[in-house]
C-alpha positions in Angstrom: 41.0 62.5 1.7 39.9 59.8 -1.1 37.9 57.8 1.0 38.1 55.1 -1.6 41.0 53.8 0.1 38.7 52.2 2.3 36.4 50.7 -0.6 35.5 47.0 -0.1 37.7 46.2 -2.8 40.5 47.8 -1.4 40.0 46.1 2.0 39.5 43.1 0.1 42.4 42.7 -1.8 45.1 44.0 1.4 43.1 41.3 3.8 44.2 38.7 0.9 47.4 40.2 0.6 48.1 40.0 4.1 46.6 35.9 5.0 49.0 35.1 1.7 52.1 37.0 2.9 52.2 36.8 6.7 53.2 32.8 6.6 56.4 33.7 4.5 57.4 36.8 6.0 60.3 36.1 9.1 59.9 37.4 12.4 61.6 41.4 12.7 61.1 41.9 9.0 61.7 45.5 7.1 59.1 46.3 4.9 58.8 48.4 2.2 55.2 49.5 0.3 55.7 51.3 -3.0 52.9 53.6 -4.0 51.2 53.3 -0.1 48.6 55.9 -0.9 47.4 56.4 2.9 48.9 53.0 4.1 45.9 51.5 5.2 48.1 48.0 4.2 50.5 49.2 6.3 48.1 49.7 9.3 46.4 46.8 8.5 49.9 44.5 8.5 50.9 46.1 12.1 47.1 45.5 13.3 47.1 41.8 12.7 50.7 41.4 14.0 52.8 44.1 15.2 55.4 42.3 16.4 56.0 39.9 13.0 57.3 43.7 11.7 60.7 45.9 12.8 59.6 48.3 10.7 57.2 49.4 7.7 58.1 52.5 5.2 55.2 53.4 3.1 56.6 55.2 -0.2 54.3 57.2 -2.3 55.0 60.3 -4.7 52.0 62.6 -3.9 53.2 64.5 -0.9 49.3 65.2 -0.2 48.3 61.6 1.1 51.5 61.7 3.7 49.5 64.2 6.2 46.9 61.4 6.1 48.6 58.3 6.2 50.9 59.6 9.1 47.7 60.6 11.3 45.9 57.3 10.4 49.2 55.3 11.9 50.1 57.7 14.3 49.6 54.9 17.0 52.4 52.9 15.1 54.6 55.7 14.4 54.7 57.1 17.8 55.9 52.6 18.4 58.5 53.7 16.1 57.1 50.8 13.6 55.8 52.6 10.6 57.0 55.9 8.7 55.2 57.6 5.2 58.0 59.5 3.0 57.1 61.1 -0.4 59.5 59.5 -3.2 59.2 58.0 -6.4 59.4 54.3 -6.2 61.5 54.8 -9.7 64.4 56.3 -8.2 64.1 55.4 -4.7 67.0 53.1 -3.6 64.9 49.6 -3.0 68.0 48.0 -1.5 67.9 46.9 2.5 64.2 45.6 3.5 63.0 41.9 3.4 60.0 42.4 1.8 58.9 45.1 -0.8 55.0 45.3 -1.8 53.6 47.2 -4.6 49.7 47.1 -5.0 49.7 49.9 -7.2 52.0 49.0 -9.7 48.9 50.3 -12.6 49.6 53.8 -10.9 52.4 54.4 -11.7 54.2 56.1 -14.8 57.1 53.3 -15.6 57.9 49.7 -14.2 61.5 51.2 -13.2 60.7 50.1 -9.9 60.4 46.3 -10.9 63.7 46.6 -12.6 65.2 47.9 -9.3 63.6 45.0 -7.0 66.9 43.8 -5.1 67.4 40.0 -5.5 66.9 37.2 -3.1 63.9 39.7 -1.2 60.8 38.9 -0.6 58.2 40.6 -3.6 54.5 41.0 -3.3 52.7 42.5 -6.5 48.8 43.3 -6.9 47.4 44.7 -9.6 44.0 45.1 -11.7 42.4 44.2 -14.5 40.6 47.5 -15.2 42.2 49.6 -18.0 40.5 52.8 -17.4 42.5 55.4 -17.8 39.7 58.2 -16.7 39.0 58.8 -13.0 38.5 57.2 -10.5 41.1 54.8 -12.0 43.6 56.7 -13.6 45.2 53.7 -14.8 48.6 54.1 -16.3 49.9 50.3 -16.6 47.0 48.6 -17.7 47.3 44.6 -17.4 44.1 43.3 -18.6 44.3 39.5 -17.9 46.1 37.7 -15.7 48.8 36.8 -18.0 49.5 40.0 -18.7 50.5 40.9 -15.2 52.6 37.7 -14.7 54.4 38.6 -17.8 55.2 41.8 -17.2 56.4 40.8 -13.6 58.6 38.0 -14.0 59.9 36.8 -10.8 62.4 33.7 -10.8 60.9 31.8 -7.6 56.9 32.3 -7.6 55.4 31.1 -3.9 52.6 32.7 -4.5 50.1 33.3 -7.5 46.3 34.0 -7.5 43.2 36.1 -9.0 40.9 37.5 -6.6 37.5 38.2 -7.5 35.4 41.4 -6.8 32.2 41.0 -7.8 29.2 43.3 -7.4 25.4 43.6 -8.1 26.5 45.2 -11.6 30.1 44.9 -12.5 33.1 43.4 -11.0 36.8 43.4 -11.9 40.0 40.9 -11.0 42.7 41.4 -8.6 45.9 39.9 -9.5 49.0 39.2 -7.1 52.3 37.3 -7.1 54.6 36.9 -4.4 57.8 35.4 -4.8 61.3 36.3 -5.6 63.5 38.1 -8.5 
């Protein structure tokens, strides 16, 4: 297990992702998280307010994270709230939920995904301004600056659009998100 998944920034950024997004997400709402790693978000969402959700499906490609994520949310998949499949987000038919988040959109190989986003559903995006493509970030869609992101995921109605800061003793990096829809 990459333990990283439960950095401070990581936290971070899902705790802001989830204060922004609750208020516009109806009551009984399917969601879907592309690239869910060990869906802490997904945890985290059904922690804060179980019963805002009918159901969460964490996608992710790397069938070794699934193990994990399924024991860390065992308490909401036995409640029949949450499941982890391995897919590619890519190719993965993104029609049927409310809401679709992607906080790992710099992950992955293409932006198919984006191009797949159903209309008239609720979209939350995060992203990075790191550009390292070395590990531990392995980034493969860099967006260095804010514009960057918002240019490369358009959405016709924007409710939502910020920077979060993580800053440390040392360094710091930028946290981007949009929620809206295409």
């Amino acid at each position: 297990m990459n333990f990283d998944s439960f950095s401070h920034g990581q936290i971070m950024s899902k705790l802001w992702l989830c204060e922004q997004l609750e208020p516009m997400i109806s009551k009984n709402s399917t969601v879907f998280i592309l690239g869910s790693w060990y869906n802490i978000l997904g945890s985290m969402m059904l922690t804060r307010n179980a019963n805002l959700y009918q159901s969460i499906l964490g996608i992710d490609i790397d069938p070794n994270v699934i193990p994990v994520a399924d024991k860390i949310n065992e308490t909401w998949i036995i409640e029949k709230k949450l499941t982890n499949i391995t897919a590619d987000a890519n190719t993965y038919n993104l029609q049927g939920p409310n809401v679709i988040i992607n906080c790992s959109p710099e992950h992955m190989d293409q932006t198919t995904w984006f191009d797949n986003l159903p209309t008239n559903t609720l979209i939350c995006i995060q992203s990075i301004s790191i550009v390292d493509d070395k590990e531990p970030w392995l980034i493969k869609q860099p967006t260095p600056t804010y514009a960057d992101f918002c240019m490369k995921y358009k959405l016709d109605k924007v409710h939502f659009s910020g920077i979060k800061s993580i800053q440390y003793a040392n360094w710091g990096y930028e946290r981007y998100m949009l929620i809206g829809e295409k």
